[in-house]
Structures are given as C-alpha cells and as structure tokens.
C-alpha positions in Angstrom: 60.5 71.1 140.5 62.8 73.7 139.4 65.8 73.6 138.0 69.2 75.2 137.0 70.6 73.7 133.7 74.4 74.8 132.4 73.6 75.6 128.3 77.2 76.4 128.1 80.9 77.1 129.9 83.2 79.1 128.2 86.6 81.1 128.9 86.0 85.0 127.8 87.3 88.1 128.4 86.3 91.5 130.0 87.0 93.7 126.4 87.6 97.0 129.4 90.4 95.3 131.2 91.2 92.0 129.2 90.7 89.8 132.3 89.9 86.1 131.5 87.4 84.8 133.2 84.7 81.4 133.3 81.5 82.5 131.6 78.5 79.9 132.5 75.2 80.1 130.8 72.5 78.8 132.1 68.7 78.4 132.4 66.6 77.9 135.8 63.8 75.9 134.5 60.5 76.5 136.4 57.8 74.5 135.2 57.3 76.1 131.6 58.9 79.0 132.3 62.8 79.2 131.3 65.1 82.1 132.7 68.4 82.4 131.0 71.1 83.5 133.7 74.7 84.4 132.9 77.7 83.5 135.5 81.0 84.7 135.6 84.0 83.2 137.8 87.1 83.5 137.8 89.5 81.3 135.7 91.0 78.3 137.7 87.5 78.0 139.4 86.4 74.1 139.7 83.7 72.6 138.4 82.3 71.8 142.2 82.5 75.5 143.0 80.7 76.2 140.0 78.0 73.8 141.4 77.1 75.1 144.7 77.6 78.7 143.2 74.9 77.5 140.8 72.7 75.9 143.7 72.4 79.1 145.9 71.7 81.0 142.7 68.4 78.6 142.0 67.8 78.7 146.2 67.8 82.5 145.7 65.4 81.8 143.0 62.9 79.9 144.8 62.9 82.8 147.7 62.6 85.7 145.3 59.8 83.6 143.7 58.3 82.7 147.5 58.4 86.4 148.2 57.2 87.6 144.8 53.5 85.0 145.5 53.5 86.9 148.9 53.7 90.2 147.5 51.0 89.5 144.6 48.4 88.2 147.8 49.1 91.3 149.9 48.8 93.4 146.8 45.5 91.8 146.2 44.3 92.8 149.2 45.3 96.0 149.6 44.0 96.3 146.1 40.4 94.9 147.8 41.0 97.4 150.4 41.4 100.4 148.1 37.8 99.0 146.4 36.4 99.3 150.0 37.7 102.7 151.1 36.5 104.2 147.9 33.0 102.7 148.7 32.8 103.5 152.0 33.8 107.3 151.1 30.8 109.9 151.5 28.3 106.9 152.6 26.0 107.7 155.3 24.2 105.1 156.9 20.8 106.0 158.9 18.1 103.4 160.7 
C-alpha cells in the first residue's frame, strides 16, 4: 500500500517576494521506496485542505506509476520488435 506521510509543516517565506506561505514535507512511501515531496499553500490554509491536497497528490502518484508499468511493457515490446526487424532485414527465405 502506498502512502503519503507529512515529515514536517512549517510557515516560510518566498526570499523573491517575502510572501509567507505553509511549507509541508512529506514522503509518499511505496513499498521500500520513499519519495520526498515538498508542498506549498498558502497561509490560513486548514489542516483538512492540506489533507485532500495531499491525497490527490499520492492518487496522482499511483497513475503516474500505473502509466510508467505501461510504458516499461510497451517499451519492452517495441524493444522485442526492434530485435525482430533487425533479424528479418536482408533474410531470404527459399523452399
């Protein structure tokens, strides 16, 4: 199961502009596999909001990571066709 843990919430500022904003680290956690993630909201923004901000960020995960496996299979088999095509080339078949 994966998951989307908050490491820490802190108020910061953008140095550029010196807006104040909600900075959330956090980590999906995927099996073994940890991904740190940084956030930023805007101050006044409720812990809730935060939450399902967080949630479609780990459901974007799981389809980036759903397309990614689909990608690696096609690219195996175009790699498999590529092997073909280079086998075929030049080959003359007689009975």
């Amino acid at each position: 199961m994966t998951t989307i843990e908050v490491v820490s919430a802190t108020k910061d500022t953008i140095v550029k502009t010196g807006e104040r904003f909600l900075n959330v680290e956090a980590v999906i956690v995927d099996g073994k596999k940890k991904h740190p993630r940084n956030y930023g909201f805007q101050i006044g923004t409720t812990d809730k909001e935060v939450n399902k901000a967080l949630k479609k960020a780990l459901d974007l995960y799981e389809t980036e990571k759903a397309q990614a496996e689909v990608r690696a299979e096609t690219d195996k088999v175009e790699a498999s066709t590529d092997k073909t095509i280079e086998a075929l080339q030049g080959t003359t078949i007689s009975n």
